[in-house]
Biopython code that builds the backbone (N, CA, C, O; Angstrom):
import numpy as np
from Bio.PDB.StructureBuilder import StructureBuilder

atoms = [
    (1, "UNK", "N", (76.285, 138.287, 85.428)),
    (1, "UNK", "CA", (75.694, 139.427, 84.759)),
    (1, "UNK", "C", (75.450, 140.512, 85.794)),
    (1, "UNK", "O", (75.077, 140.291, 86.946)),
    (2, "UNK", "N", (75.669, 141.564, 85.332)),
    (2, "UNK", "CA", (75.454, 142.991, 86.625)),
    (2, "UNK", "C", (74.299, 143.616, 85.895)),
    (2, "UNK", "O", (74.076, 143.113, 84.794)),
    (3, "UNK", "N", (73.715, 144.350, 86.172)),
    (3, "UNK", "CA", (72.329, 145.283, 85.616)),
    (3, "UNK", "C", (72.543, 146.030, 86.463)),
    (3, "UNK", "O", (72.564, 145.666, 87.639)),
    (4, "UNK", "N", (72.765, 147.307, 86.079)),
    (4, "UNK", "CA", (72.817, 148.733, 86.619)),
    (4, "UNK", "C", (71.884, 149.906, 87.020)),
    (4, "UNK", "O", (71.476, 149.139, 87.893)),
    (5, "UNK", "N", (71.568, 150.397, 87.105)),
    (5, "UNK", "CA", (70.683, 151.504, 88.152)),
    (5, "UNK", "C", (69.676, 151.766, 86.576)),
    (5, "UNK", "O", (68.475, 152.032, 86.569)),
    (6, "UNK", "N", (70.695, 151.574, 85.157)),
    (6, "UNK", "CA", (69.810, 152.820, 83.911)),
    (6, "UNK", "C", (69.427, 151.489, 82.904)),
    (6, "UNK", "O", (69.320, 151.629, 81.686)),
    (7, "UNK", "N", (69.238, 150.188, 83.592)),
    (7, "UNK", "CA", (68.822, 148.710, 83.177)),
    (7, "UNK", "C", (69.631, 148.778, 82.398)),
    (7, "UNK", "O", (69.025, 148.753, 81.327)),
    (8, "UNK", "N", (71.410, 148.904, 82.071)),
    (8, "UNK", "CA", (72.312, 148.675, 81.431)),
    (8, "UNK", "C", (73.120, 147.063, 81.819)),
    (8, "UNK", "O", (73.703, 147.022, 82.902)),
    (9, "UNK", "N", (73.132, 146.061, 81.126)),
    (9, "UNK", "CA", (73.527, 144.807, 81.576)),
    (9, "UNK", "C", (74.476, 144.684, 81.170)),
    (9, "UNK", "O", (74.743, 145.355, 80.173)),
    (10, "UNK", "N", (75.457, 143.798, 81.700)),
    (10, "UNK", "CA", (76.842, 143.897, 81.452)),
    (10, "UNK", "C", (77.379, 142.319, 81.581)),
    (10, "UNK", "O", (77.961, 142.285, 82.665)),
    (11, "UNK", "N", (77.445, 140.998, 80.961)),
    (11, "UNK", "CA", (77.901, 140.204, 80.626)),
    (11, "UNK", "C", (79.463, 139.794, 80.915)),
    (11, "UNK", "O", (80.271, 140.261, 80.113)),
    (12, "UNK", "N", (79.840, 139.194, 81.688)),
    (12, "UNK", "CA", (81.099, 139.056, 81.692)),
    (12, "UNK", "C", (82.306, 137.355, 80.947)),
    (12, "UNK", "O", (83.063, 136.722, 81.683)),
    (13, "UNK", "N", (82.227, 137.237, 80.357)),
    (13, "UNK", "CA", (83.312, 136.399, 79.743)),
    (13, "UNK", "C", (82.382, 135.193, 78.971)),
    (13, "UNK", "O", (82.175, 135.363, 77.769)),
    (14, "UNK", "N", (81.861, 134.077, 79.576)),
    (14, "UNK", "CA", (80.988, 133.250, 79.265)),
    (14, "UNK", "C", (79.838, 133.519, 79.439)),
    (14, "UNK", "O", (79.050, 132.762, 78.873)),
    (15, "UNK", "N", (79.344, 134.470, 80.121)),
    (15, "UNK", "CA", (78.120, 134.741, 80.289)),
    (15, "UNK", "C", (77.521, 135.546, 78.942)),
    (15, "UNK", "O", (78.058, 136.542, 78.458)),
    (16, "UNK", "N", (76.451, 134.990, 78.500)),
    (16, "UNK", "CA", (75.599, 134.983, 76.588)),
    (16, "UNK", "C", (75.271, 136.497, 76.816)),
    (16, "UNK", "O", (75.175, 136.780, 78.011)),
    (17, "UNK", "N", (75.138, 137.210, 76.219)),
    (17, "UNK", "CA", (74.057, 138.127, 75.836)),
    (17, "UNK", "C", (72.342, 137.810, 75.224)),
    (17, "UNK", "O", (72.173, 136.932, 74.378)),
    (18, "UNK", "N", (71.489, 138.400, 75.614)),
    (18, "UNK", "CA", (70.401, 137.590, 74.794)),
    (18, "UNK", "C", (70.651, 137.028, 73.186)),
    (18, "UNK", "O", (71.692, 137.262, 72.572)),
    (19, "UNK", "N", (69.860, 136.489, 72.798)),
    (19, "UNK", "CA", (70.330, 136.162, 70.987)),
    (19, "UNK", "C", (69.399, 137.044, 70.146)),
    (19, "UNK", "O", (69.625, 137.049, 68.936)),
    (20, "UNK", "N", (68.649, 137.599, 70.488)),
    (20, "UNK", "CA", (67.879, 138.533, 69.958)),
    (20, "UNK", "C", (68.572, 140.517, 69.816)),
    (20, "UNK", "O", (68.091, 141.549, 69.346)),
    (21, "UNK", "N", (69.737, 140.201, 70.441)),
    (21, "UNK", "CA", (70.418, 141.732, 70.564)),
    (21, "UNK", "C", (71.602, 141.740, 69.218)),
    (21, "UNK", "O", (72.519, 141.017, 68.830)),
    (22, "UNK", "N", (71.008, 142.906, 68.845)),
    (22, "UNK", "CA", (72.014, 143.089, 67.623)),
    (22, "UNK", "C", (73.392, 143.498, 68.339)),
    (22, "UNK", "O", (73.412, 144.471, 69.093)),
    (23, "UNK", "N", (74.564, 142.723, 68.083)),
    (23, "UNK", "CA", (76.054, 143.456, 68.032)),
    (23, "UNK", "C", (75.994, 144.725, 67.372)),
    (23, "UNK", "O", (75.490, 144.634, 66.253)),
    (24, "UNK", "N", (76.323, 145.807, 67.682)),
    (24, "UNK", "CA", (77.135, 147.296, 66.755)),
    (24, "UNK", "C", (78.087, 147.845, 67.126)),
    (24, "UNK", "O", (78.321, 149.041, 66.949)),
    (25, "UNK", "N", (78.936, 146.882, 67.823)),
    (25, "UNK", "CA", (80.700, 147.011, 67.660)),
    (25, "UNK", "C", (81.415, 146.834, 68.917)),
    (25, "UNK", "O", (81.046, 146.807, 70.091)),
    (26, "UNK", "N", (82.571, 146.718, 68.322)),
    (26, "UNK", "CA", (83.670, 146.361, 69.556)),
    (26, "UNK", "C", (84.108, 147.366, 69.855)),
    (26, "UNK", "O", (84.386, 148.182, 68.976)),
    (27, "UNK", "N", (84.366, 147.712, 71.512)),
    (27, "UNK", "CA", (85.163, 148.522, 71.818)),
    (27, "UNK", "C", (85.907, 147.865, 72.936)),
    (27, "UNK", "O", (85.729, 146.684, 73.236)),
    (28, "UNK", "N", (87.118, 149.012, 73.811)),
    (28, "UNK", "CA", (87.774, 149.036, 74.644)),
    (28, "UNK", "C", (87.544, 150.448, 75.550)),
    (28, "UNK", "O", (87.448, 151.642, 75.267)),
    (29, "UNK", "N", (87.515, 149.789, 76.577)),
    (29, "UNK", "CA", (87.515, 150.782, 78.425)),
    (29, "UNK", "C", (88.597, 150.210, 78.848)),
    (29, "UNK", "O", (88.930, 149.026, 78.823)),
    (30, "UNK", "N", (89.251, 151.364, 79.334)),
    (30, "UNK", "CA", (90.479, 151.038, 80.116)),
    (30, "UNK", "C", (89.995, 151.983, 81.795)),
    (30, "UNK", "O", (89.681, 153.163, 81.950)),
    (31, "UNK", "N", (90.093, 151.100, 82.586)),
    (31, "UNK", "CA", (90.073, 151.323, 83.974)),
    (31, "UNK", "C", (91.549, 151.507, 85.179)),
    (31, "UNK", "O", (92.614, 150.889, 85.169)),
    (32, "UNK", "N", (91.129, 152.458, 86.009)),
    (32, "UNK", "CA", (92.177, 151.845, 87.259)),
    (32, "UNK", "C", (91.915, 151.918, 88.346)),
    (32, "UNK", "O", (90.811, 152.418, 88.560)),
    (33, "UNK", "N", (92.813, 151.444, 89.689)),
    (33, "UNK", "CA", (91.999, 151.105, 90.792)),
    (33, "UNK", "C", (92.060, 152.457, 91.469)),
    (33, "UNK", "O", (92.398, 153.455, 90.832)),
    (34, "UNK", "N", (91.734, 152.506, 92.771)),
    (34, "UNK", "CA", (92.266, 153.611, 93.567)),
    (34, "UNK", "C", (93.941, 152.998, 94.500)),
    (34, "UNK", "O", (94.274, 151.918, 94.988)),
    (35, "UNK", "N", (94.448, 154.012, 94.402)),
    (35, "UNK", "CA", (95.627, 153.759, 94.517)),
    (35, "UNK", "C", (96.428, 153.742, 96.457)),
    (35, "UNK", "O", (96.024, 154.458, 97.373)),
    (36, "UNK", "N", (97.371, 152.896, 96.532)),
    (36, "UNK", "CA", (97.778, 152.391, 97.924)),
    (36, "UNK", "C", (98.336, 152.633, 98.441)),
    (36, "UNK", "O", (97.567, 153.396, 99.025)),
    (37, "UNK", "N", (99.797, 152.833, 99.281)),
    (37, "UNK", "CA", (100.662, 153.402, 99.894)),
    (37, "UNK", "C", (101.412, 151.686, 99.966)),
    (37, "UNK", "O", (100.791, 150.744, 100.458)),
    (38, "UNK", "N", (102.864, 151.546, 99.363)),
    (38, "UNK", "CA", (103.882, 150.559, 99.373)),
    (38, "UNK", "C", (103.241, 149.515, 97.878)),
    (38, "UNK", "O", (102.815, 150.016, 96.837)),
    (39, "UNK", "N", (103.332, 148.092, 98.150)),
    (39, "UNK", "CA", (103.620, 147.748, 96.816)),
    (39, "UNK", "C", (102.345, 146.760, 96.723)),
    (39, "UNK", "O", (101.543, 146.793, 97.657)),
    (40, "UNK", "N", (102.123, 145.888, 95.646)),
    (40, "UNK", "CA", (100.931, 144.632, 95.589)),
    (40, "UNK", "C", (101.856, 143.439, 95.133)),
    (40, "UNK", "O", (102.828, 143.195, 94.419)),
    (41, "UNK", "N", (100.958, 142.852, 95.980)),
    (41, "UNK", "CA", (101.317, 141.369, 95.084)),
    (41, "UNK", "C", (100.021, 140.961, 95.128)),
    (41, "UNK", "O", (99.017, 141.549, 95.531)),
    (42, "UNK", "N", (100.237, 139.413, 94.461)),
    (42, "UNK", "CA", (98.501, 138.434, 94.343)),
    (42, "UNK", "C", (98.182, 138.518, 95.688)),
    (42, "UNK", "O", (97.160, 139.146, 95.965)),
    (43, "UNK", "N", (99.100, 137.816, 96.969)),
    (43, "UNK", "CA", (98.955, 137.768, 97.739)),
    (43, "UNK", "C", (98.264, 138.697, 99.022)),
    (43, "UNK", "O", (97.369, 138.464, 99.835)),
    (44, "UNK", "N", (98.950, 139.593, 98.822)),
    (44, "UNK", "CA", (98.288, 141.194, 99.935)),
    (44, "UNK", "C", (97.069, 141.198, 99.859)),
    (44, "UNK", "O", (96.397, 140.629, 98.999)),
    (45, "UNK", "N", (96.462, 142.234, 101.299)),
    (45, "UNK", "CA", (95.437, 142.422, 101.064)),
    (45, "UNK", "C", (95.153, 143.829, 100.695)),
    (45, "UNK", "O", (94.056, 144.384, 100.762)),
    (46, "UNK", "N", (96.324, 144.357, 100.280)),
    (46, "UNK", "CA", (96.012, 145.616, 99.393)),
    (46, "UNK", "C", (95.640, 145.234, 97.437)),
    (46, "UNK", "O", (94.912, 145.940, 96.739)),
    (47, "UNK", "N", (96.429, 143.880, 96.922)),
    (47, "UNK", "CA", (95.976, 143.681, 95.925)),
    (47, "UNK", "C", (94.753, 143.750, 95.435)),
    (47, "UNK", "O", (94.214, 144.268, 94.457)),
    (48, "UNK", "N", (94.298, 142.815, 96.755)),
    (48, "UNK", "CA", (92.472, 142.443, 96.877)),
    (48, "UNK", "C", (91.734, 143.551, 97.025)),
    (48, "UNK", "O", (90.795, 143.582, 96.230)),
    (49, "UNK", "N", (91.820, 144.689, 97.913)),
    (49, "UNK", "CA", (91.331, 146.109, 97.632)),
    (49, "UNK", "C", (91.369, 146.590, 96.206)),
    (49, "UNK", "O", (90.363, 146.837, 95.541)),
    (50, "UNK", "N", (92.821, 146.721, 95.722)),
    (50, "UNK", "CA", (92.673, 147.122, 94.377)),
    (50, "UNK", "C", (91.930, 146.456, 93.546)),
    (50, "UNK", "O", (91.283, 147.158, 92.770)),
    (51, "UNK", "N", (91.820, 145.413, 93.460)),
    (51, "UNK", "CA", (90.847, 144.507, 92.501)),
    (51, "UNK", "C", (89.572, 144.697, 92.917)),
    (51, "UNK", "O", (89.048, 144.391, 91.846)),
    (52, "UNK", "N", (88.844, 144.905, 93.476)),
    (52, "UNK", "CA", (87.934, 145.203, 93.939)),
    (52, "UNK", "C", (87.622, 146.706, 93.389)),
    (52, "UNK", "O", (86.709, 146.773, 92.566)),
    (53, "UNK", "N", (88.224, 147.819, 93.720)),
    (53, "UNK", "CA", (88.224, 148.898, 93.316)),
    (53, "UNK", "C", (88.383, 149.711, 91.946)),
    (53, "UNK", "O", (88.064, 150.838, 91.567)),
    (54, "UNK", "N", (89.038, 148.583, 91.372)),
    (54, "UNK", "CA", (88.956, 148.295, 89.711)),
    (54, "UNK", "C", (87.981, 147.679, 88.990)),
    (54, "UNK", "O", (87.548, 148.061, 87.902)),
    (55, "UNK", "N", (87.713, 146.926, 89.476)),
    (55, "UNK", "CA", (86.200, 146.355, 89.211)),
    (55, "UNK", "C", (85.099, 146.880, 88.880)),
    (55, "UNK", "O", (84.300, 146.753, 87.952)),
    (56, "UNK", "N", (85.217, 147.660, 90.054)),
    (56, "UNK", "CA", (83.675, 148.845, 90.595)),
    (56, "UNK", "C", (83.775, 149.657, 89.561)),
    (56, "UNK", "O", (82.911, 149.830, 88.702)),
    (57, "UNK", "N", (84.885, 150.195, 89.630)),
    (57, "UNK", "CA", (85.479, 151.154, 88.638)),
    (57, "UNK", "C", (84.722, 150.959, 87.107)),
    (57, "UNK", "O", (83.941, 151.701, 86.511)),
    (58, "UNK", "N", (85.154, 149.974, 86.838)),
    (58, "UNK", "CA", (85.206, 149.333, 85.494)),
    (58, "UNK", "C", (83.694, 148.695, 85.296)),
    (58, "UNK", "O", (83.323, 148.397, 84.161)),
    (59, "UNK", "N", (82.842, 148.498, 86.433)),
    (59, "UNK", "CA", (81.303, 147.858, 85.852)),
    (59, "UNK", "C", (80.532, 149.504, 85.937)),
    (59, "UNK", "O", (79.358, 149.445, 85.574)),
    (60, "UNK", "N", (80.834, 150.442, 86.207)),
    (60, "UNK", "CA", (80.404, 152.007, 86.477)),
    (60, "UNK", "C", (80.766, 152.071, 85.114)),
    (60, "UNK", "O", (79.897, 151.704, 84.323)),
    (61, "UNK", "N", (81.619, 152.371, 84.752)),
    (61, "UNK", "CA", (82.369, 152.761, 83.704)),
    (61, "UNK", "C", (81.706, 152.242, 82.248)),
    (61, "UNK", "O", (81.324, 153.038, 81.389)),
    (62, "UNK", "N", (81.640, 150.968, 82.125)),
    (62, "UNK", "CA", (80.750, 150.129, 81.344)),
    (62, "UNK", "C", (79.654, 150.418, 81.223)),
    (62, "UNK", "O", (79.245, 150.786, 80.122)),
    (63, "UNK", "N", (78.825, 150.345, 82.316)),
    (63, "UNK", "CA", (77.348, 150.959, 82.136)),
    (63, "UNK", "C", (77.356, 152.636, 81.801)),
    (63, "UNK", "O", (76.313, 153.096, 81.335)),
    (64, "UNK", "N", (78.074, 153.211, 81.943)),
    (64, "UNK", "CA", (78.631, 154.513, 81.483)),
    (64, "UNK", "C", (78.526, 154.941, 79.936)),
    (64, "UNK", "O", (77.883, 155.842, 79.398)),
    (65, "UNK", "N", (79.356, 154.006, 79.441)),
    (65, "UNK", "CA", (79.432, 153.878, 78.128)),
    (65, "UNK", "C", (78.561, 153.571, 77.314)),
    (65, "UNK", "O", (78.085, 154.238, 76.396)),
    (66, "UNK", "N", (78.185, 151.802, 77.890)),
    (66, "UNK", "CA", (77.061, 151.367, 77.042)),
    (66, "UNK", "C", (75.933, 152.546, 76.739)),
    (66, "UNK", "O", (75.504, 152.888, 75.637)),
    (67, "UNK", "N", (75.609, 153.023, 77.948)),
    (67, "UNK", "CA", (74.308, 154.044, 77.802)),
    (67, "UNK", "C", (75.104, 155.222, 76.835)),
    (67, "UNK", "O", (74.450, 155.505, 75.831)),
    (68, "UNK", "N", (76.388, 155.944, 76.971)),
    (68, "UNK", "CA", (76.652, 157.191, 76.340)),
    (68, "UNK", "C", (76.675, 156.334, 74.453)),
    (68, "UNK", "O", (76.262, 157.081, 73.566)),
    (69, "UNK", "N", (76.958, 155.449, 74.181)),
    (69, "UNK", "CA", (76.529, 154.756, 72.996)),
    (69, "UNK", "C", (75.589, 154.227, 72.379)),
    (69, "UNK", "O", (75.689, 153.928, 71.190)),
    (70, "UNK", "N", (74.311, 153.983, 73.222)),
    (70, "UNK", "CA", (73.645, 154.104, 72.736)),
    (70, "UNK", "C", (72.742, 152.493, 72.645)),
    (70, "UNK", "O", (71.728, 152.221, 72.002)),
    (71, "UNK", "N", (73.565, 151.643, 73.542)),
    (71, "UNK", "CA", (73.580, 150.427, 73.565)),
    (71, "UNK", "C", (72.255, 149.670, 74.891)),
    (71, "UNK", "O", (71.778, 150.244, 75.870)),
    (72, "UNK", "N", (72.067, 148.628, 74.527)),
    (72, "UNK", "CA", (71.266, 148.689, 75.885)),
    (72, "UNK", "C", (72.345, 147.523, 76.830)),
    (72, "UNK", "O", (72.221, 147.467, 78.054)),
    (73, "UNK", "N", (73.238, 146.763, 76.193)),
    (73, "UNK", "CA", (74.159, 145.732, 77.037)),
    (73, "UNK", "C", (75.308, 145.222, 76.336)),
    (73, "UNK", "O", (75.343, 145.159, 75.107)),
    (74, "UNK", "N", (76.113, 144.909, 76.980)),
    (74, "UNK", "CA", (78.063, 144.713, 76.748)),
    (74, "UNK", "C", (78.045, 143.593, 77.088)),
    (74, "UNK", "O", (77.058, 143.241, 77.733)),
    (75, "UNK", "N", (79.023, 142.673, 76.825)),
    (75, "UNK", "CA", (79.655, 141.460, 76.496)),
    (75, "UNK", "C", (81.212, 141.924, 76.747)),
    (75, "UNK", "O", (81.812, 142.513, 75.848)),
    (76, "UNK", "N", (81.704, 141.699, 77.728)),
    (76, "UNK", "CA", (83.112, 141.608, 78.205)),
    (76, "UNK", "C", (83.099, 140.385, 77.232)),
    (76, "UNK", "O", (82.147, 139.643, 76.989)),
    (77, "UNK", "N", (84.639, 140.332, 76.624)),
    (77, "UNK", "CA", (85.287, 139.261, 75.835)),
    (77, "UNK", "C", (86.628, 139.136, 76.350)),
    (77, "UNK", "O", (87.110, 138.047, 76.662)),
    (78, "UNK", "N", (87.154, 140.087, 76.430)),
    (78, "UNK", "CA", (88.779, 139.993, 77.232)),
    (78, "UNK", "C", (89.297, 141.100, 78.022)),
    (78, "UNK", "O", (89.209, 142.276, 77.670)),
    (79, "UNK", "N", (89.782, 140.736, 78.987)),
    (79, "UNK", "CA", (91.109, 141.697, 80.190)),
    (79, "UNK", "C", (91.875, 141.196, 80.600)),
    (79, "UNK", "O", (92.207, 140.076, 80.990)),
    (80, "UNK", "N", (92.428, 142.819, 80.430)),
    (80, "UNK", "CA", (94.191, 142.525, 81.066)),
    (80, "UNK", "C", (94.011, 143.549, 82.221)),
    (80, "UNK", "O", (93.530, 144.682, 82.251)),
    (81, "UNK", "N", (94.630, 142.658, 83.257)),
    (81, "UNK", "CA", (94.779, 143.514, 84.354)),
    (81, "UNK", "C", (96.355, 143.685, 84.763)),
    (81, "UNK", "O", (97.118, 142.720, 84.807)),
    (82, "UNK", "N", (96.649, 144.680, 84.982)),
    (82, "UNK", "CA", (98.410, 144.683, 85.306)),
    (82, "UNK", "C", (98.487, 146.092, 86.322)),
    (82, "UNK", "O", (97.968, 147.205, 86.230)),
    (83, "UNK", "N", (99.543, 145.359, 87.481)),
    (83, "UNK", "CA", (99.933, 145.899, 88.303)),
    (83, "UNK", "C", (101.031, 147.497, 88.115)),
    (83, "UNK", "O", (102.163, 147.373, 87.646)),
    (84, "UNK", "N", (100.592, 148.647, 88.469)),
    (84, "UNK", "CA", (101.310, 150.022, 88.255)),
    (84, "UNK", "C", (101.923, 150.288, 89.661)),
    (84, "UNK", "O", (101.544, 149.874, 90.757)),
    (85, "UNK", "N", (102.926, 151.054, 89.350)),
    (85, "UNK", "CA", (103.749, 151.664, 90.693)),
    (85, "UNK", "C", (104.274, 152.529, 90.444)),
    (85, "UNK", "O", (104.952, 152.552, 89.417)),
    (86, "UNK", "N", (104.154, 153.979, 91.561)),
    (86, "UNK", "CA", (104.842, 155.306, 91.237)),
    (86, "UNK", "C", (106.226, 154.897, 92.667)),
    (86, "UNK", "O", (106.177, 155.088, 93.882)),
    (87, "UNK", "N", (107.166, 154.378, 91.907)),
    (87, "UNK", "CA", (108.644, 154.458, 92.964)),
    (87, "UNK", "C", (108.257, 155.963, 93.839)),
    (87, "UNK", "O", (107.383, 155.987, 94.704)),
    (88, "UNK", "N", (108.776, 156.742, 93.585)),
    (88, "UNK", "CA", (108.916, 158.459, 93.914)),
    (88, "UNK", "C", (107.582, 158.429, 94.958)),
    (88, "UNK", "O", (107.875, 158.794, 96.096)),
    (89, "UNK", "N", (106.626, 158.175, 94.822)),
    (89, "UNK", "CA", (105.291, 158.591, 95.666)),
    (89, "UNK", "C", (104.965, 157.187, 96.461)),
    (89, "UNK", "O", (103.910, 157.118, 97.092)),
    (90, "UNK", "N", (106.018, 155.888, 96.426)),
    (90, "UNK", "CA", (105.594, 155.631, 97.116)),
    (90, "UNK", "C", (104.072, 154.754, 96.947)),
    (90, "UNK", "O", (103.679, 154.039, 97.868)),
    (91, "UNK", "N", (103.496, 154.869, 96.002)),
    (91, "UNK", "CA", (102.588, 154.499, 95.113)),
    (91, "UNK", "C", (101.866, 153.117, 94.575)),
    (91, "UNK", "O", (102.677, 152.602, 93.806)),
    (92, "UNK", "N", (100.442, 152.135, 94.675)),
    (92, "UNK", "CA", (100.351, 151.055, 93.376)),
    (92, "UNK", "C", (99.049, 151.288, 93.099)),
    (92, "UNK", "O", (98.146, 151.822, 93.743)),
    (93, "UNK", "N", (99.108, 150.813, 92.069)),
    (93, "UNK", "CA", (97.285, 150.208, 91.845)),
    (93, "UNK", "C", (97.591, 149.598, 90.568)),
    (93, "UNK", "O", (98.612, 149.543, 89.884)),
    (94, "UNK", "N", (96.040, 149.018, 90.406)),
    (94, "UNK", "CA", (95.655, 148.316, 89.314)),
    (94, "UNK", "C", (95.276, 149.059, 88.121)),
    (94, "UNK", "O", (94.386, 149.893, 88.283)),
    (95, "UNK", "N", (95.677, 148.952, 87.174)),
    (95, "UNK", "CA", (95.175, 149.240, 85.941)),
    (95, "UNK", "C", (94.486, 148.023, 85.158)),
    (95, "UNK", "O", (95.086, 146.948, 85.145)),
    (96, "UNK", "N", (93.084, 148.159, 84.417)),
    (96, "UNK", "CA", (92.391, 147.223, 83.388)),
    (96, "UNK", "C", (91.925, 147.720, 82.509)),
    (96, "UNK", "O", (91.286, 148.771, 82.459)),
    (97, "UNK", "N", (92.402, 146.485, 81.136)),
    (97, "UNK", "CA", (92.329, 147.559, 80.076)),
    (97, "UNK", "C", (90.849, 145.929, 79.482)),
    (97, "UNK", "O", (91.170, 144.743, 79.553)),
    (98, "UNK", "N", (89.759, 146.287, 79.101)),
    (98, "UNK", "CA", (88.916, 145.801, 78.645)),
    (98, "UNK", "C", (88.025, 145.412, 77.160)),
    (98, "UNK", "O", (87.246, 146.320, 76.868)),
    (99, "UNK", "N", (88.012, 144.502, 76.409)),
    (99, "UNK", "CA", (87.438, 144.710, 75.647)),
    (99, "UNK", "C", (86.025, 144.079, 75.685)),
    (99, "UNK", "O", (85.901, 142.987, 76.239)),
    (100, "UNK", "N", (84.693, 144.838, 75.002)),
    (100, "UNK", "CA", (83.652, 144.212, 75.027)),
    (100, "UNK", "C", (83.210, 144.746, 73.420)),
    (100, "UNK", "O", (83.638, 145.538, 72.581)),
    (101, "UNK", "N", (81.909, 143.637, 73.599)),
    (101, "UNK", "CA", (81.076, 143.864, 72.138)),
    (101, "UNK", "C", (79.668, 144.426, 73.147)),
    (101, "UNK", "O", (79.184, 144.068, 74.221)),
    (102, "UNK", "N", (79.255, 145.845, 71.792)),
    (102, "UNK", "CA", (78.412, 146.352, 72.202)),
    (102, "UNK", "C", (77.190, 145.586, 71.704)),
    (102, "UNK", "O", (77.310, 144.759, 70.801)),
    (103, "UNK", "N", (76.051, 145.843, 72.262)),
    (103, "UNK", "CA", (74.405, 144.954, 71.552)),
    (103, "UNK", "C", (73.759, 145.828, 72.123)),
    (103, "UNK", "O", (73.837, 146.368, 73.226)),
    (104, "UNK", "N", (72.738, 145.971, 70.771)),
    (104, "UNK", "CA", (71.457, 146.878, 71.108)),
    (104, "UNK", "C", (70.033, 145.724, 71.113)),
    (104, "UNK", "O", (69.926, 144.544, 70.778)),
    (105, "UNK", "N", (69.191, 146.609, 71.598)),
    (105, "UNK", "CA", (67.940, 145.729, 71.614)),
    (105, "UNK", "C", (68.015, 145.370, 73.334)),
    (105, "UNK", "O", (68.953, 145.064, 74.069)),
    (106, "UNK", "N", (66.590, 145.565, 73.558)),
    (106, "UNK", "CA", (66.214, 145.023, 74.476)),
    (106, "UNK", "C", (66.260, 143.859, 75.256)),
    (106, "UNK", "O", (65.392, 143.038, 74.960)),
    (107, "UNK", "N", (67.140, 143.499, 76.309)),
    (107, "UNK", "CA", (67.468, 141.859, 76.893)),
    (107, "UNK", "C", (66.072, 141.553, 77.486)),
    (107, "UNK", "O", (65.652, 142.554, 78.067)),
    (108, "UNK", "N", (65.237, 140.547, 77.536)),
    (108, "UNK", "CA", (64.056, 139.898, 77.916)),
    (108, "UNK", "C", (64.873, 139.356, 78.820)),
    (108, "UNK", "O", (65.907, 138.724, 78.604)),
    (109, "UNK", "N", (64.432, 139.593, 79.727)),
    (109, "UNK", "CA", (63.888, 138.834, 81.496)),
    (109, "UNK", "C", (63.596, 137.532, 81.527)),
    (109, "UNK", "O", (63.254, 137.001, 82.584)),
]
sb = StructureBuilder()
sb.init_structure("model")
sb.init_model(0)
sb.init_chain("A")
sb.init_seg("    ")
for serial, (resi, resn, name, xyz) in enumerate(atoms, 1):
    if name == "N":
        sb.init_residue(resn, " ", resi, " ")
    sb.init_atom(name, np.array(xyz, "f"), 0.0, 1.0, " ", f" {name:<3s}", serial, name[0])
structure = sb.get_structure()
């Protein structure tokens, strides 16, 4: 679980939401990383930067939302993460495309 600077909590895959928080809907955030010079694989340690940088990206982004909706915490349910490349520039990063369920109500401590 992450909790953010505006007490926005953010749940990731198995991790519950309280049971006392009403669901009021599913959405999708799509994220990407900051981008590299040559190519990624699993292996590199430019992948691992990008994942990392997508991440950040994407738990900012989340708490972003949740609050511009109105929500007090998200429930990640599924991602896809997939590797991008600009040939011409030389170019990679990560792109993640996310879905979560929004919940209102206050999470107890």
């Amino acid at each position: 679980m992450i909790d953010d600077n505006d007490g926005v909590r953010i749940y990731w895959h198995r991790e519950l939401p309280p049971q006392d928080a009403e669901a009021i809907g599913e959405h999708v955030l799509e994220a990407v990383s900051e981008r590299v010079s040559g190519g990624l694989n699993e292996l590199n340690e430019q992948w691992g930067h990008c994942f990392d940088s997508l991440m950040s990206h994407a738990r900012k982004r989340l708490g972003q939302e949740v609050f511009r909706l109105g929500g007090t915490c998200a429930h990640v349910l599924k991602e896809t993460i997939e590797a991008r490349h600009n040939d011409v520039l030389g170019e990679a990063w990560l792109y993640g495309r996310f879905e979560y369920m929004l919940f209102k109500g206050r999470p107890k401590v």
